[in-house]
C-alpha positions in Angstrom: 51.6 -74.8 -130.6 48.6 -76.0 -129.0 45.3 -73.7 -130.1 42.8 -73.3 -126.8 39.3 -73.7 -127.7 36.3 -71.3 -126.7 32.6 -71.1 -127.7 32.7 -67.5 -128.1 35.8 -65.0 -128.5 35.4 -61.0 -128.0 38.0 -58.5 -129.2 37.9 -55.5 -127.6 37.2 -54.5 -124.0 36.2 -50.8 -124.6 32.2 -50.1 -123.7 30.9 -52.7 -126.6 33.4 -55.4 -125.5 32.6 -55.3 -122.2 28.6 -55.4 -123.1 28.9 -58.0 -125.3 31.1 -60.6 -122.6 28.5 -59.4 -119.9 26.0 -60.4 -121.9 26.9 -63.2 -122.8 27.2 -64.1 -119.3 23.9 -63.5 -118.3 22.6 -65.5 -121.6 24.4 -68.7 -119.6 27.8 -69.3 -121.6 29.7 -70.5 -119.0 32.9 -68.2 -118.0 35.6 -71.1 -119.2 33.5 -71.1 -123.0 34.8 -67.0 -123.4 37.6 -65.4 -124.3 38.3 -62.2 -123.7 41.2 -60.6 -126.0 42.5 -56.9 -125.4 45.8 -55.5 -125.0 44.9 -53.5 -121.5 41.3 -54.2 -120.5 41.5 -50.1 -119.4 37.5 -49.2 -120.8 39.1 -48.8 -124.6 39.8 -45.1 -125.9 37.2 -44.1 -123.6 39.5 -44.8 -120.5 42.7 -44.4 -122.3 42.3 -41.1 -124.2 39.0 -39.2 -123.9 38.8 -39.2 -120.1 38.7 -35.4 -120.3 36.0 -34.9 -123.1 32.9 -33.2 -121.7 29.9 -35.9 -123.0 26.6 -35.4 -124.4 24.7 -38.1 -122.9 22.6 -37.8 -119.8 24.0 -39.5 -117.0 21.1 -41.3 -116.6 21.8 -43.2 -120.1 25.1 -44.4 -118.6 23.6 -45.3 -115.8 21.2 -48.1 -117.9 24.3 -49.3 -119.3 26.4 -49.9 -115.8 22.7 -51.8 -114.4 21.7 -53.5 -117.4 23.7 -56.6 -117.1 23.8 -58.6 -114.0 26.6 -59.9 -114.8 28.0 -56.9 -113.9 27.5 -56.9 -110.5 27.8 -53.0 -110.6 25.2 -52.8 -107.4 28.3 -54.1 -105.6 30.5 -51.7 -107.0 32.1 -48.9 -104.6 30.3 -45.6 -104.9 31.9 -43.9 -107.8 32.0 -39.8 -108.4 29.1 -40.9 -111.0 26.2 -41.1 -108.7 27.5 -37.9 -107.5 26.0 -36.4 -111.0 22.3 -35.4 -111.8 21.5 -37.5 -114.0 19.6 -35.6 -116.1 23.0 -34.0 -116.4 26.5 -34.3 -118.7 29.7 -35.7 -117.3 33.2 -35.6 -118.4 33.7 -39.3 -119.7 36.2 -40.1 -116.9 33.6 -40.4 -114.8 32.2 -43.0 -116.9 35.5 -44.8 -117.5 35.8 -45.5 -113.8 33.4 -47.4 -113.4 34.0 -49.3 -117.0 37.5 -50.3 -115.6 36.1 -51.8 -111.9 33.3 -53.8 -114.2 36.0 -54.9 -116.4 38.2 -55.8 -113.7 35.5 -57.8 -112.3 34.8 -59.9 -115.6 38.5 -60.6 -116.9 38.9 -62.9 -113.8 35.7 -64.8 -114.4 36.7 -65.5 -118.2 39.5 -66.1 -119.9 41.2 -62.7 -120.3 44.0 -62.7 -122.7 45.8 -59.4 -122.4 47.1 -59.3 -126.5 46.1 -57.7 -129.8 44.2 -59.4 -132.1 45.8 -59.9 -135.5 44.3 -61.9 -137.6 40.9 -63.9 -137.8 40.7 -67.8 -140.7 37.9 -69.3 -141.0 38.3 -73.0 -141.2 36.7 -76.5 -140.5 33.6 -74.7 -139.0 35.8 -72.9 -136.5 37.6 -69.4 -136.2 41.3 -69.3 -135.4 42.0 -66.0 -133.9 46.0 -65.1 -134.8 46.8 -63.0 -131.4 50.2 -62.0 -130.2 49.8 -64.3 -127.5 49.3 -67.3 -129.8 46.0 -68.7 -131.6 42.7 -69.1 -130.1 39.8 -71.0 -131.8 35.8 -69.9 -131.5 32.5 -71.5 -132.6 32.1 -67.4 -132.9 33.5 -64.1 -132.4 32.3 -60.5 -131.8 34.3 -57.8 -133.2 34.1 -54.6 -130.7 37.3 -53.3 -132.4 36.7 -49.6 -131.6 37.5 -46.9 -134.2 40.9 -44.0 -134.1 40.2 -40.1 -135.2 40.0 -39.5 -138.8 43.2 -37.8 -140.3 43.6 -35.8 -143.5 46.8 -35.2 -145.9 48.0 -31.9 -145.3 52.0 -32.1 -145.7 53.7 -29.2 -143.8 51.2 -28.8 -141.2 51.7 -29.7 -137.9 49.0 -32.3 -136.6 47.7 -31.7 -133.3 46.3 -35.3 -132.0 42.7 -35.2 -131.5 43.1 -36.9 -128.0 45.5 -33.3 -127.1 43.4 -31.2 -128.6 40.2 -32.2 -126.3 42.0 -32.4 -123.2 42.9 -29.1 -121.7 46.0 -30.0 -119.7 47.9 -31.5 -122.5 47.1 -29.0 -125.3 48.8 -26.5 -122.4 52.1 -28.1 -122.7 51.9 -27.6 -126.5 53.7 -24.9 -127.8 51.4 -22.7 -129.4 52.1 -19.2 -128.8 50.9 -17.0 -131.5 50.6 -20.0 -134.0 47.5 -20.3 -136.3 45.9 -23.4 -136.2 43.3 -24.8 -138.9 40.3 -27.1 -137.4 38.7 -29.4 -139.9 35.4 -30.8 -138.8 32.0 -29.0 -137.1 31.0 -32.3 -135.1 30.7 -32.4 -131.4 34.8 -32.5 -131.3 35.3 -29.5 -133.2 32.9 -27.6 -130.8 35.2 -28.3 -127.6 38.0 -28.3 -129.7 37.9 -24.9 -130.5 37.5 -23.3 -127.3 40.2 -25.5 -126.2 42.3 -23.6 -128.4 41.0 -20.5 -128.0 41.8 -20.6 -124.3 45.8 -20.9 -125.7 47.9 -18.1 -127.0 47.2 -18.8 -130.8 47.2 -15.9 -132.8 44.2 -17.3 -134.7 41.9 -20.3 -135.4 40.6 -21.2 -138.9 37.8 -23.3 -138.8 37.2 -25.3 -142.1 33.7 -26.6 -142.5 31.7 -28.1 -145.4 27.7 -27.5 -143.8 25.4 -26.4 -141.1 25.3 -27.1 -137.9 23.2 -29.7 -136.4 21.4 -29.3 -133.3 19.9 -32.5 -131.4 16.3 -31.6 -129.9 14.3 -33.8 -127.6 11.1 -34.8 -128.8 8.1 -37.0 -127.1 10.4 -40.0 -126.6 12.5 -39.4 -129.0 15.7 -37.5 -130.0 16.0 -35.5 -133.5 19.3 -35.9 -135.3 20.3 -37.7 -132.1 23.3 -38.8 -133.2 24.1 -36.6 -135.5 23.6 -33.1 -133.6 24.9 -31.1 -131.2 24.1 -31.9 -127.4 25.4 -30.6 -124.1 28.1 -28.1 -123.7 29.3 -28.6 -127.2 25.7 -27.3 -128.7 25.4 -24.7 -126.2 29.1 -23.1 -127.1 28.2 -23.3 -130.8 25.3 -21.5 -130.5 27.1 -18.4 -128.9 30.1 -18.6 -130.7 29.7 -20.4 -134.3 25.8 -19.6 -135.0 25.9 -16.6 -132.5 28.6 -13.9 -132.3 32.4 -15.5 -133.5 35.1 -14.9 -131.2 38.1 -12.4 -132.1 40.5 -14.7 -132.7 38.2 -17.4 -134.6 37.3 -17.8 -138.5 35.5 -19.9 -140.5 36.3 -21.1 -144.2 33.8 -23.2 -146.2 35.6 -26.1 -147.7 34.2 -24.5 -151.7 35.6 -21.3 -150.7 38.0 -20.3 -153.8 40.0 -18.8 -150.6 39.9 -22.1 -149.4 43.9 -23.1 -150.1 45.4 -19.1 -149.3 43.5 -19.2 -146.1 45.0 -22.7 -145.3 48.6 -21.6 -146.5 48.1 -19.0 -143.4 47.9 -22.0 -140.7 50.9 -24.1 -139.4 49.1 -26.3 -137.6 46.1 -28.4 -138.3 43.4 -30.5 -135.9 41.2 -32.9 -137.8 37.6 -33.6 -136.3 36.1 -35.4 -139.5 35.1 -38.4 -137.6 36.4 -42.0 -137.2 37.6 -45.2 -138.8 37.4 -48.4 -137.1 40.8 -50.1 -136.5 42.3 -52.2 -139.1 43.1 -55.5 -137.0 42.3 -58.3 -136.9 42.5 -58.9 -141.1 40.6 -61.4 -142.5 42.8 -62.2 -145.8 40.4 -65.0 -146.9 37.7 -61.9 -147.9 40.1 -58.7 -147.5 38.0 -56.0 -145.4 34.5 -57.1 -144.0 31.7 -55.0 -144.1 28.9 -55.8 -141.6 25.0 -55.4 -142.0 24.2 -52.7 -140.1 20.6 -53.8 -139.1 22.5 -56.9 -137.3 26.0 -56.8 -137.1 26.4 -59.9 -139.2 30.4 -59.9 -141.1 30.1 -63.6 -141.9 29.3 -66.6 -140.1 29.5 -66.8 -136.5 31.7 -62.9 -137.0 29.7 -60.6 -135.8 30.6 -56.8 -135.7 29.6 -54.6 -132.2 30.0 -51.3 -131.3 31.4 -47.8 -132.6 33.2 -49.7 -135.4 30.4 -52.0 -136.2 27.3 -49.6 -135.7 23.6 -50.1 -136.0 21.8 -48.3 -138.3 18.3 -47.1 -137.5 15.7 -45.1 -138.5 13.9 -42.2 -136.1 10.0 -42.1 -136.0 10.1 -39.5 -139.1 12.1 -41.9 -140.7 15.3 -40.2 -140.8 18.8 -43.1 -140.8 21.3 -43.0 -138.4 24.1 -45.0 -137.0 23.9 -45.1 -133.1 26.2 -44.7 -130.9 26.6 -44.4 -127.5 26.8 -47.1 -124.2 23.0 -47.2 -124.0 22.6 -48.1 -127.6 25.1 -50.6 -127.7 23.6 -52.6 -124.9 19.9 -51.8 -126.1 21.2 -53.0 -130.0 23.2 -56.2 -128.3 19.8 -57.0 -126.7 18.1 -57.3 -130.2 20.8 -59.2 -131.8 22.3 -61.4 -129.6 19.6 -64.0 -129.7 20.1 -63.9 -133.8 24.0 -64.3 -133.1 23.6 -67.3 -131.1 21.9 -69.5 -133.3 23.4 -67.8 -136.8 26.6 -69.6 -138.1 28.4 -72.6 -138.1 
């Protein structure tokens, strides 16, 4: 089987993927020198599954993202419900994957778009041979904009509710959840639209199993505390009536030390986990088992280099508080530092 040749290879067309091929772009690869691998170029998770999750990023950071690259050519894009929003304003992230989808549409048929899944990624003669389902590529370089799936927990003889159902209104309604009681691992930003999800269903109850505090994010002079870490939007603004304020009737909270801890979760039959994420497992790299990348720079190995909310940066705040940062904005804004070092580290 023949192996096509490209300068550069990105996996993943969710928000990082579709940063990192722009960018690229507008750094002068030539379209022909990129590949492009993902199984539906559809914005990633963001357009596939969390479409109906309330945000808590202003507007006007999505808006950076969607005119930071010119080879996006968003300013020729029709005028999406977005522009409709304040933008000092949240949005539910549909609004955000429509545009995502047009801008991906737009660069699949400049490079070359190869609509498989990644598998597995060999180093060899100075030269990556990406294993896809479609047959193998080989790159001077790759960028790994993998993404990241929910978190799950072992809890045999509760029923899971997926995290994607349990943040979207409309499907949790067709689950049958009359007078159940359902446990909700987690107090991050998911948990707090999570629960009121719930709470808008017939369950007799809601246990909410938590190990600390809530975080609030708070805008400072040009800068955000605990920005990624805290509570923002809707989400905050629910937990401070309902978790920190007054709890609703039907809603409990357990600390995870509690000595009650396993007789109040014996009372639950089913179970929604919103403990965070885990970056996919594919593509392997057998020749070093699992890669971890520096998070200052994204750097796996040579000419690998990791992107996104699988691969995050790490950065401190001006009091100099660490965190990994996430979000459209930050991607781009981290790409922007980095990609210079990407082009000339490697092989």
């Amino acid at each position: 089987m023949t192996t096509t040749q490209y300068k550069w290879t990105v996996i993943g067309a969710g928000p990082a993927g579709i940063a990192a091929t722009g960018r690229l772009l507008d750094h002068g690869v030539a379209p022909h020198q990129i590949a492009w691998i993902d199984p539906e170029f559809a914005a990633g998770d963001l357009g596939g599954k969390w479409r109906a999750v309330p945000g808590n990023t202003p507007v006007s950071l999505f808006n950076e993202y969607l005119e930071a690259s010119p080879a996006f050519r968003y300013r020729e894009a029709p005028r999406f419900e977005l522009a409709e929003i304040d933008p000092r304003d949240t949005c539910p992230l549909g609004l955000v994957a429509d545009p995502l989808v047009w801008i991906t549409e737009h660069l699949a048929r400049r490079v070359a778009a190869v609509r498989g899944t990644a598998v597995e990624l060999t180093l060899r003669a100075r030269r990556w041979t990406v294993a896809t389902d479609q047959g193998p590529i080989s790159s001077e370089k790759v960028i790994l904009a993998v993404g990241s799936t929910p978190k799950s927990l072992a809890h045999p003889g509760l029923r899971e509710i997926p995290l994607d159902i349990a943040l979207n209104p409309e499907k949790l309604a067709a689950q049958p959840l009359d007078g159940a009681v359902v446990a909700v691992f987690g107090s991050s930003h998911s948990s707090m639209i999570a629960l009121p999800n719930l709470l808008d269903r017939p369950v007799a109850k809601v246990v909410n199993f938590y190990r600390s505090p809530l975080r609030y994010a708070l805008s400072m002079d040009g800068w955000t505390l605990f920005d990624d870490t805290g509570l923002k939007g809707k989400a905050a603004h629910w937990a401070q009536e309902n978790i920190d304020g007054a709890l609703p009737s039907r809603l409990e909270r357990v600390h995870m030390g509690s000595p009650d801890f396993s007789s109040r979760l014996d009372e639950c039959d089913h179970v929604v986990h919103t403990v965070g994420f885990e970056r996919r497992r594919k593509p392997s790299t057998p020749q070093w088992g699992t890669l971890e990348h520096n998070p200052s720079n994204g750097i796996l190995a040579p000419g690998l280099f990791g992107l996104g909310i699988a691969y995050p940066n790490c950065a401190a705040d001006p009091l100099g508080g660490a965190q990994f940062r996430v979000g459209l904005q930050k991607f781009m804004s981290h790409l922007d530092a980095v990609l210079p070092i990407w082009t000339r580290y490697g092989l």
